[in-house]
N, C-alpha and C positions, 0 to 999 in steps of 0.2 A: 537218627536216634534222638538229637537233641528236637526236631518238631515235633517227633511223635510225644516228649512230653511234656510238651510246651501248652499250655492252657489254652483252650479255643470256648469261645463265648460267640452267640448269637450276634451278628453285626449293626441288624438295627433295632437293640436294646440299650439306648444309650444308659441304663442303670447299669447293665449287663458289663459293658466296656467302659463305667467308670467306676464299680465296685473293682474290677479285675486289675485295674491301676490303681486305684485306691491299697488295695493290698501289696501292691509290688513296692510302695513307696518304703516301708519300715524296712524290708530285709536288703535294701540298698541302702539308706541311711544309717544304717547302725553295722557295718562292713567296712564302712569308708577308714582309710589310715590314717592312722592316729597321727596329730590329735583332733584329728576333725569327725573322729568318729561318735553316734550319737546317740545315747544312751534312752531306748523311749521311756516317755512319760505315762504310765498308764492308770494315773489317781481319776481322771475324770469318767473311765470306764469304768472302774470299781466303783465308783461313787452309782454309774447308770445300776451296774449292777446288781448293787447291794437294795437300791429304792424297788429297783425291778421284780426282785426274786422276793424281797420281802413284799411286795401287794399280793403278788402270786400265792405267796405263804398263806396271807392272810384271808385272799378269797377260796383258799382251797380246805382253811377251817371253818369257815363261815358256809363252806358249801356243805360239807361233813357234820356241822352241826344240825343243819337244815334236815337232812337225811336220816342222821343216827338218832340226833335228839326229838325231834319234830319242833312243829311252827312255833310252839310256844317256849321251845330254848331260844329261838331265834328274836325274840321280842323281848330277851333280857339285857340288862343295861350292859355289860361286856359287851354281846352281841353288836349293839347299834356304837358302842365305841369302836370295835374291828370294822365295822362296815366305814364307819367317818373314817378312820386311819385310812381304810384302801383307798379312797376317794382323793385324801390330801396325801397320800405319797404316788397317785398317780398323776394330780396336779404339780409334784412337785419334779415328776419323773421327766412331763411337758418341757417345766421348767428350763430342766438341764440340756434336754436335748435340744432345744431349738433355741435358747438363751444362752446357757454356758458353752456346750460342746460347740452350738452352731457349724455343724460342718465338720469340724475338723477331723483331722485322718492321721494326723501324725503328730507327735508333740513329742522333742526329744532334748536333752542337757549333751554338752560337750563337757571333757573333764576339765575343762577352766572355765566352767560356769556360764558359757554362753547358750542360749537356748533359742530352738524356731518351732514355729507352730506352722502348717500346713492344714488351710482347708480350702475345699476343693467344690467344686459342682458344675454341671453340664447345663447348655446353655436350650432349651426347649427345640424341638426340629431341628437340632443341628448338630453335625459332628464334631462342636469343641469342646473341650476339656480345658478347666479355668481353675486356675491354684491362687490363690490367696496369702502368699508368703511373709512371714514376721520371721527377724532375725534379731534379737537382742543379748548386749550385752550384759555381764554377770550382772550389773546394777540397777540391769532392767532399762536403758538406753536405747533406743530403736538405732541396730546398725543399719539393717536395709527391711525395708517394706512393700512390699511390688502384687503386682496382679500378671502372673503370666497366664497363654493359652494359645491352644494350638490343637489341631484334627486327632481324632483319637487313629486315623488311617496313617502316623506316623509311626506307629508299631504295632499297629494290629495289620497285618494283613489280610486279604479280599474274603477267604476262608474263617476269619474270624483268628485265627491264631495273634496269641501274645509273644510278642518277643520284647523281651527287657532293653536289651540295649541301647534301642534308639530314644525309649525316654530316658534312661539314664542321662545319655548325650544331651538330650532336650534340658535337663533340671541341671545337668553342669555348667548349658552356655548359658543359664537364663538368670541364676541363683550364684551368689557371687562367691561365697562358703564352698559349695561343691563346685565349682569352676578351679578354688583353689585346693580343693582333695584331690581332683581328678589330676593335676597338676602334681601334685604331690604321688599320686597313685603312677602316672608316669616314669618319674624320676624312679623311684623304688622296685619299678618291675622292668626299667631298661628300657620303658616304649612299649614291652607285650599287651599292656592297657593303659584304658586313660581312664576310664569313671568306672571298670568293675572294682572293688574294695580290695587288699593288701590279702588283706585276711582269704578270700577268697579263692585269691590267686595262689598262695600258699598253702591252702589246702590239696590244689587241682596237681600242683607241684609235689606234693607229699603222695599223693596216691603214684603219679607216675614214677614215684620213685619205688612207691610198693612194690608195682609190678616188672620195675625191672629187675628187683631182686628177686 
């Protein structure tokens, strides 16, 4: 039950197999037991989003005018003002995605103000997967900074299926934050897990208690 819906992605698509860990990483970091658990950051996507939708906007009036009003609304000074804006908020959209965001795939606050950023990328012809880890504290202090990586065929199996676990396992022994949730994750469920999150497990416990009533 649990393979069949377990996500399967093409094996040698290394976008394919690092978009599909790329998403696993939030709904594991943000599970983890408190207080290591980690609230995402998502101002630099709104930010993408907001440049984005707004060019969109504006070339989809400028397309509208074209059409409804003809050539000669189009050669009005509004006009060649919306065409300049599309052009500098797609410059500026370059900008964020390859300058600010650069990569990143995760970016989350713990609630004592420690925060990590995660970015990630695949290495050409090859089956690893390369994380880019920043862990800093509330003051902005660099606690740990690392380059980890390792074969995407450490949870993906030969079929292409994803299974979570074993990168969890991977980001606990590598990352010293989640080595100590997993730790903590432990103590709190007895041993039943080391790096699924509190919360998780709590859940999984609450339905079987559903049905046994």
């Amino acid at each position: 039950m649990a393979s069949a819906a377990a996500p399967k992605v093409p094996v040698y698509s290394p976008n394919d197999l690092k978009s599909t860990t790329d998403d696993a990483l939030a709904p594991y970091l943000t599970i983890l037991p408190q207080p290591y658990t980690f609230k995402q950051d998502h101002f630099k996507t709104n930010v993408r989003f907001a440049v984005g939708y707004s060019a969109v906007a504006i070339a989809a009036f400028t397309f509208y005018a074209d059409r409804k009003l003809g050539w000669e609304a189009t050669t009005s000074p509004w006009i060649l003002v919306a065409v300049g804006s599309y052009f500098v908020l797609n410059t500026i959209l370059t900008y964020w995605i390859w300058a600010v965001e650069a990569s990143e795939v995760f970016r989350g606050r713990r609630a004592g103000g420690e925060t990590i950023s995660i970015r990630s990328s695949v290495k050409k012809h090859t089956p690893l997967y390369k994380l880019n880890v920043q862990y800093k504290s509330p003051t902005g202090t660099v606690i740990e900074e690392k380059e980890i990586e390792t074969s995407f065929t450490a949870w993906f199996s030969a079929d292409g299926t994803f299974h979570p676990e074993p990168l969890r396992k991977w980001l606990a022994k590598e990352i010293a934050v989640l080595k100590s949730a997993a730790q903590e994750t432990e103590k709190k469920t007895g041993g039943v897990a080391t790096v699924v999150g509190v919360q998780e497990s709590d859940n999984k416990g609450s339905k079987g208690a559903t049905k046994r009533r």
